[in-house]
C-alpha positions as CSV (number, residue, x, y, z in Angstrom):
1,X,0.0,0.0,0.0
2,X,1.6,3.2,-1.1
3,X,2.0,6.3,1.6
4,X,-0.6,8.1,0.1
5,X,-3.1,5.7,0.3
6,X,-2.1,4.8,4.0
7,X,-2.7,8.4,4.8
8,X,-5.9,8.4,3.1
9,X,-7.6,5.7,5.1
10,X,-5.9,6.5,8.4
11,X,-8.0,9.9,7.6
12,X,-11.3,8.2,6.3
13,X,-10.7,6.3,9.9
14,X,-10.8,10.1,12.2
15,X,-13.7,11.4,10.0
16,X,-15.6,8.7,10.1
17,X,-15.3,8.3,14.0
18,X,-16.0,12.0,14.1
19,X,-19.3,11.8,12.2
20,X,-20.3,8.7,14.1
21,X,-20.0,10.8,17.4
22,X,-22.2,13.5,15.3
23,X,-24.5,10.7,14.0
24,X,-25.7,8.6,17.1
25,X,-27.5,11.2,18.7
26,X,-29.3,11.7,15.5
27,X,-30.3,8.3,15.0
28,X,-31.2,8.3,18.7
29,X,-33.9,11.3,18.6
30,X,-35.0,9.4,15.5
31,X,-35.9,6.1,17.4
32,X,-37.4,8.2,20.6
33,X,-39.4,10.8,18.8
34,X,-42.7,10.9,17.7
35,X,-42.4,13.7,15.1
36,X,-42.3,12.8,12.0
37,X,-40.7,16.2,11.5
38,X,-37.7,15.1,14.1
39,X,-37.0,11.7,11.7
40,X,-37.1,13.2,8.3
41,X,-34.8,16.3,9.2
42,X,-32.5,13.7,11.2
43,X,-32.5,11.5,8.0
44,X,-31.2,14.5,6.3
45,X,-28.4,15.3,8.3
46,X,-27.1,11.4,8.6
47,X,-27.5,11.2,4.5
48,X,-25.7,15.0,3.8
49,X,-23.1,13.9,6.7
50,X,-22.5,10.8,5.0
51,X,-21.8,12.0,1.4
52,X,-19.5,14.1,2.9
53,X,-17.1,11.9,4.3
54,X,-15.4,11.9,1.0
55,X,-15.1,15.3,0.0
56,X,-13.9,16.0,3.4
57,X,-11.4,13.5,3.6
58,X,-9.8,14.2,0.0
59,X,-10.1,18.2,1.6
60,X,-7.9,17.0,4.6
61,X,-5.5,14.7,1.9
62,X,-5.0,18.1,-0.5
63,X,-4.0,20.3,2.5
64,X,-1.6,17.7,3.7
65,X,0.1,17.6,0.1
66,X,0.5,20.8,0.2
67,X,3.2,20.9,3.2
């Protein structure tokens, strides 16, 4: 496995564990709540946060290049 690509999952590994502390508590209030308003808006957030693990990972990847 080249360095690069060592790097790269090391930091899909932080952002994910990151967004998994941000998640939780969303999925929580999702199974407690009885607003229908609550579970749609929290089913936002976890699908936006997800599709953004990439983008910010290759973010973090380009920054570190850069040094």
């Amino acid at each position: 496995m080249s360095k690069y690509m060592s790097c790269y999952y090391f930091i899909k590994a932080l952002v994910e564990a990151e967004m998994t502390s941000i998640i939780n508590p969303l999925e929580d209030e999702i199974k407690t709540t009885t607003s229908y308003w609550v579970k749609i808006r929290n089913r936002l957030y976890i699908s936006i946060l997800n599709n953004t693990i990439n983008s910010v990972v290759n973010s973090v990847q380009k920054k570190i290049n850069e040094i």
